[in-house]
C-alpha positions in Angstrom: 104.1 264.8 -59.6 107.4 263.2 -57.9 106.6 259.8 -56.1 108.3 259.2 -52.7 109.5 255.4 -54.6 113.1 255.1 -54.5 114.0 256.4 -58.2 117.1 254.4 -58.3 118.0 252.5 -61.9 116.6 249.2 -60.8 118.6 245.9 -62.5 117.7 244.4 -65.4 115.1 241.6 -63.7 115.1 237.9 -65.4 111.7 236.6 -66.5 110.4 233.4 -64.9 108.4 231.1 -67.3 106.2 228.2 -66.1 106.2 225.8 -69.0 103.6 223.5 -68.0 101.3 221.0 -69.9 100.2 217.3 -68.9 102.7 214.1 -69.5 103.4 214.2 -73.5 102.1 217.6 -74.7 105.8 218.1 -76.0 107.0 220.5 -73.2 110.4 218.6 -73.1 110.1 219.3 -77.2 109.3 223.0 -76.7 111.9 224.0 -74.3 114.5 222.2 -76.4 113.5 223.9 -79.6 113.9 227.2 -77.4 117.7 226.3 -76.5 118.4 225.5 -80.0 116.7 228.9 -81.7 117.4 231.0 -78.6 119.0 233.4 -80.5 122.4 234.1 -78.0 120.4 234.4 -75.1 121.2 232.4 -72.3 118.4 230.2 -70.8 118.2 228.5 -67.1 116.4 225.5 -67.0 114.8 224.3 -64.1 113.1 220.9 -64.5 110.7 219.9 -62.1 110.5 216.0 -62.7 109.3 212.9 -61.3 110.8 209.3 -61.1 114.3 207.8 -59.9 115.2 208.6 -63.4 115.0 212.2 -64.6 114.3 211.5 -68.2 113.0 215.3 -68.9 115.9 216.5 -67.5 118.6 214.3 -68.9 117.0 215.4 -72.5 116.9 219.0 -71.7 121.0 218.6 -70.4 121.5 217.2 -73.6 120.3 220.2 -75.8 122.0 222.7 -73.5 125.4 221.6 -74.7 128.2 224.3 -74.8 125.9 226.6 -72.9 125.9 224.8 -69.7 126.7 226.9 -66.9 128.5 225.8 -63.7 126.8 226.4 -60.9 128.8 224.7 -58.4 127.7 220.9 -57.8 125.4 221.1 -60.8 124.4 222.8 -64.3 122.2 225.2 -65.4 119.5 222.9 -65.9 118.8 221.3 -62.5 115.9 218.6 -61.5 114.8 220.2 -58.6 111.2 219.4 -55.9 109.5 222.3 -54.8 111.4 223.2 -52.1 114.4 223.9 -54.0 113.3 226.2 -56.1 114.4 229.1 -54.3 118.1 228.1 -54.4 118.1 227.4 -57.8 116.1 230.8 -58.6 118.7 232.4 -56.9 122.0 230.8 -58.8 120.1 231.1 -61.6 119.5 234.7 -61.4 123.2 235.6 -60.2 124.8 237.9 -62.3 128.4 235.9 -63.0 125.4 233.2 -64.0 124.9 235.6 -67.4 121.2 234.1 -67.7 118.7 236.0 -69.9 115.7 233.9 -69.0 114.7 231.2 -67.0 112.1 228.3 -67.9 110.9 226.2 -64.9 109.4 222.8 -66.9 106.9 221.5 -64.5 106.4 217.8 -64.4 103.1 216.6 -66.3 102.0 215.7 -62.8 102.5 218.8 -61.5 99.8 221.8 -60.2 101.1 224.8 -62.2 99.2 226.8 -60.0 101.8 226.2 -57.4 105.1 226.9 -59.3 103.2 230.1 -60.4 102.6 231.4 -56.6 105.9 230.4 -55.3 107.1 232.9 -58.4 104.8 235.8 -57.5 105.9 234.9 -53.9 109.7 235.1 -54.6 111.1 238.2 -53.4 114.3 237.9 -55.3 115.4 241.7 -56.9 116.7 239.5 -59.6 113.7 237.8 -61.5 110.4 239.0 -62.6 107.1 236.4 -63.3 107.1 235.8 -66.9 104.3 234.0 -67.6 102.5 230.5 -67.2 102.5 228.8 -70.7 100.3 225.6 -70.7 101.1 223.3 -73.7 98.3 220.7 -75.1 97.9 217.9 -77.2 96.0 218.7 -80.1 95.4 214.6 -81.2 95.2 214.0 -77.8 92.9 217.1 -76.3 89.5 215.2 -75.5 91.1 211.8 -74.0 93.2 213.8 -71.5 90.2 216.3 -70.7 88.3 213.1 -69.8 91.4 211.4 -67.9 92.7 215.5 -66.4 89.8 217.8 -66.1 91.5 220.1 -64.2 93.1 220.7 -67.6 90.3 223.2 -68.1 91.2 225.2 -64.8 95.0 225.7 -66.0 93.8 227.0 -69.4 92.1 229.6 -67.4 95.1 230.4 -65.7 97.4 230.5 -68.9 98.8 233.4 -70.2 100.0 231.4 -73.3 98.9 228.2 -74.8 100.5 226.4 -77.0 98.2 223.7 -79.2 101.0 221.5 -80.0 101.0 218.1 -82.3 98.3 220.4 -84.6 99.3 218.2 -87.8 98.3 214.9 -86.0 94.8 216.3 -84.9 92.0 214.7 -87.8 90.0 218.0 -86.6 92.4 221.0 -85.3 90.2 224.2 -86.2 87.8 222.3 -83.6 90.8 221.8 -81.0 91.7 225.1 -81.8 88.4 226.8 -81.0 87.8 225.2 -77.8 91.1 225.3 -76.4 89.9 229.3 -77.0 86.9 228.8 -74.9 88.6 227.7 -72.0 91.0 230.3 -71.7 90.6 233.8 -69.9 91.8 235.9 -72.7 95.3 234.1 -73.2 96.8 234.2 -76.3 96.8 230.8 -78.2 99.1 229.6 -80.9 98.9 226.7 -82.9 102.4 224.6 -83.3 103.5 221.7 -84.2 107.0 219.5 -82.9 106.9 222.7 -80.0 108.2 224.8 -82.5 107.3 228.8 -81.7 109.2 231.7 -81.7 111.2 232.3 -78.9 110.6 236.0 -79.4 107.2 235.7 -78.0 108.3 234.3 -74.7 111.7 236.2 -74.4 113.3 238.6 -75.7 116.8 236.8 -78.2 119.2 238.1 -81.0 118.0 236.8 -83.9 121.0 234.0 -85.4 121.6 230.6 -86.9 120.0 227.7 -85.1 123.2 226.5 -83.4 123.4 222.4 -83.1 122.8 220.4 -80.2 121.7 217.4 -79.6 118.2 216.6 -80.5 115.1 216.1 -78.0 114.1 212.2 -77.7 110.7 213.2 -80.0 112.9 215.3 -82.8 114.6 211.7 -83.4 111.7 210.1 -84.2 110.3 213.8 -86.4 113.6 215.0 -87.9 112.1 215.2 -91.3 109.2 218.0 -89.8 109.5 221.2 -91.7 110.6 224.4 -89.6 107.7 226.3 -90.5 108.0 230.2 -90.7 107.8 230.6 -86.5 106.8 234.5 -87.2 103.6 233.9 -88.6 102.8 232.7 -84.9 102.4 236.0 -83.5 101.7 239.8 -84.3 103.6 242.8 -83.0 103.2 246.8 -82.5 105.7 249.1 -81.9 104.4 251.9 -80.4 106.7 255.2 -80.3 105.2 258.9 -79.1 107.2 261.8 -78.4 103.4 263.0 -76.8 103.8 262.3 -72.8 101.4 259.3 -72.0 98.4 260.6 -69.3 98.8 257.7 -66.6 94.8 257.8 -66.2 94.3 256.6 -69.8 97.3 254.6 -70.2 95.7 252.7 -67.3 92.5 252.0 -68.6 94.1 251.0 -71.5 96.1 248.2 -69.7 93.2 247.5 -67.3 91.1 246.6 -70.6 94.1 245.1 -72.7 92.6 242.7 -75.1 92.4 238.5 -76.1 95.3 237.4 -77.4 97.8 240.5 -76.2 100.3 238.6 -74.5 103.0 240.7 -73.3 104.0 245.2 -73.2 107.1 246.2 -72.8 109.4 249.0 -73.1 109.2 252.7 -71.5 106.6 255.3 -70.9 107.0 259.1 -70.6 104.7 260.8 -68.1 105.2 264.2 -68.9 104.9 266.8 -65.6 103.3 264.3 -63.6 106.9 262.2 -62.8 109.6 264.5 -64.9 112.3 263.0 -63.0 111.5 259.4 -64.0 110.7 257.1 -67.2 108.6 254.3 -66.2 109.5 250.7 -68.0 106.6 248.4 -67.8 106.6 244.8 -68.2 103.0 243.2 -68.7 102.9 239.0 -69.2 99.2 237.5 -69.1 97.5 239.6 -66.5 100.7 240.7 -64.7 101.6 244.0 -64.9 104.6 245.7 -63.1 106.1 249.1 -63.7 109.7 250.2 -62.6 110.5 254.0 -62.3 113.8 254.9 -63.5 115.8 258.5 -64.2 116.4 259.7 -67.4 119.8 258.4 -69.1 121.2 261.8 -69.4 121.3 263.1 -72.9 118.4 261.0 -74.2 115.4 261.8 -75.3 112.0 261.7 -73.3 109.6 259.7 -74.8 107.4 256.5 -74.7 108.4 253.7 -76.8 106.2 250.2 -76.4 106.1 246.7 -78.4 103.1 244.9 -78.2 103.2 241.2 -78.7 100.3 238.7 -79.3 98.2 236.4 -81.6 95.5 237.7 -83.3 95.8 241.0 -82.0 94.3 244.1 -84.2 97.3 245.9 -84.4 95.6 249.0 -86.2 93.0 249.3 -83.5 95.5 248.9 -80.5 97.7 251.8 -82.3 94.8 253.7 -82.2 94.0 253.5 -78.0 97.8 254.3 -77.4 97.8 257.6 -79.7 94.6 258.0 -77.2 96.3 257.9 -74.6 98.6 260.7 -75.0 98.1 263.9 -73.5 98.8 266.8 -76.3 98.6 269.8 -72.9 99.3 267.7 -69.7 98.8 269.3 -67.0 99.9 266.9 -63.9 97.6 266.7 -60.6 98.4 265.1 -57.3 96.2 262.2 -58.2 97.6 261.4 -61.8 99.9 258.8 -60.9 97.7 256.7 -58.7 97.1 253.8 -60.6 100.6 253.9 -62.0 101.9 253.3 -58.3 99.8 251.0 -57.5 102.0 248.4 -60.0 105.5 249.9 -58.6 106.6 247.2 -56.5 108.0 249.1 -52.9 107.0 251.0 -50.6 104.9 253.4 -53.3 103.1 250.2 -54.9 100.8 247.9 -53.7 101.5 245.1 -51.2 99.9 242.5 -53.1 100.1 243.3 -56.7 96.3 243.3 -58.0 97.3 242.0 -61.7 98.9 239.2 -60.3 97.0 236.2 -62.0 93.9 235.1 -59.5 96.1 232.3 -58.1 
């Protein structure tokens, strides 16, 4: 079946990240261990900080060194209110700007909730929500869920969480399982000194850890081991020269598991869209799928990666190869519940995998 969407290549949209976390869960720690191990990607910082003196944001300005861009009367990473965040979204998202990703770093004062809808509200073709990732204090958990209980609301809303400062806690598989119970099916990964793989947030070329200038909390911890940052997550890749029926794919994704934290690549629909390849980006509970033509000369099929922690890989594998059609046969309805995450005129107006914000 042919949908009515405009099948124009769409550009390549940047993901958005909400780093949150209360005041000294090591988000300032994490984002700088993300410019340092990016990989050659090029990350936008926005740092949403409070105070007449931007500490957070003079440390993150320090790491960025020689991949600061310009963008006019400022750098890439910008202490910015609220109400600027649009502006900066859009520098930031500018193609001459040559960003891969951008991380807003809420203040520790700050409602993620917010940052998250102004995201989702963005219309910008540019960027694309990539996720609310709440960092926590493992040594700390229980005196700031007595001082912030609302800590327990923004776990809910997660769609990562990072239990950072593990090594300090005296009893972490406890932190570890209740920070779990509080969350609506987010992944969780332990960490300690922020350090997790960047290739579960964003996609980066793997390289040498270029050197910048260290975070104020790696001067005091320079002599913490690296750790092997793979063992933090678990991946699929998922290729099918099978076209995919959109009714099972869909329950599939409607159903995705704990811990599954982001889909991407392209899906093959056989007869019921032959002029289009659908790439679908999934963070969290967001879900979005962009229809595309074929690139001439290639072949038609559907190629995924799964990405997550504690994810049964095997199992997962399994309800993908069931959800290819060996004789499709396409019907009007079909594609229904695929269009119904195609942002335009075909999808929804409010896109019902948005996170319940």
């Amino acid at each position: 079946m042919a949908n009515s969407q405009d099948t124009s290549r769409a550009p390549q949209q940047i993901p958005v990240v909400v780093l949150a976390g209360f005041l000294g869960s090591g988000k300032t720690t994490l984002l700088n261990h993300l410019l340092h191990r990016s990989g050659g990607s090029r990350i936008g910082a926005i740092v949403n900080d409070f105070g007449a003196i931007e500490i957070d944001a003079m440390a993150v300005a320090g790491a960025l060194g020689d991949s600061t861009v310009s963008l006019g009367n400022g750098c890439l990473c910008c202490a910015v209110d609220a109400g600027e965040l649009d502006l900066y979204l859009d520098r930031l998202a500018a193609p001459a700007a040559g960003i891969d990703v951008i991380v807003i770093e809420a203040s520790g004062l700050a409602e993620p909730q917010e940052l998250v809808r102004m995201v989702l509200a963005s219309e910008h073709p540019g960027i694309v929500y990539g996720g609310l990732v709440e960092v926590v204090d493992a040594a700390e958990f229980d005196d700031t869920r007595a001082k912030h209980p609302e800590i327990d609301r923004h776990l809910a809303l997660a769609d990562l969480v990072v239990v950072n400062k593990l090594d300090r806690a005296a009893d972490a598989g406890r932190v570890l399982g209740l920070v779990r119970s509080l969350t609506d099916r987010a992944a969780v990964v332990p960490a300690t000194y922020g350090r997790i793989d960047p290739e579960f947030l964003f996609d980066c070329r793997p390289s040498e850890e270029r050197v910048g200038q260290l975070s104020f909390d790696d001067l005091h911890e320079h002599t913490a081991p690296a750790g092997h940052l793979h063992t933090g997550y678990d991946s699929l890749s998922f290729p099918s020269d099978v076209p995919m029926e959109p009714r099972r794919l869909m329950r599939f994704l409607d159903s995705r598991p704990e811990g599954l934290y982001r889909i991407k690549g392209y899906v093959d629909f056989g007869p019921y869209d032959p002029a289009n390849r659908y790439a679908v980006h999934a963070v969290g509970r967001f879900l979005r799928f962009y229809p595309e033509p074929w690139p001439p000369g290639e072949a038609r099929r559907t190629q995924l990666v799964l990405i997550g922690s504690g994810i049964d890989t095997d199992a997962l594998g399994k309800e993908l190869e069931a959800c290819a059609d060996d004789a499709p046969h396409a019907d009007e309805h079909g594609m229904w519940g695929v269009l119904r995450y195609v942002r335009g005129p075909a999808g929804a107006e409010a896109d019902p995998a948005d996170p319940p914000v």
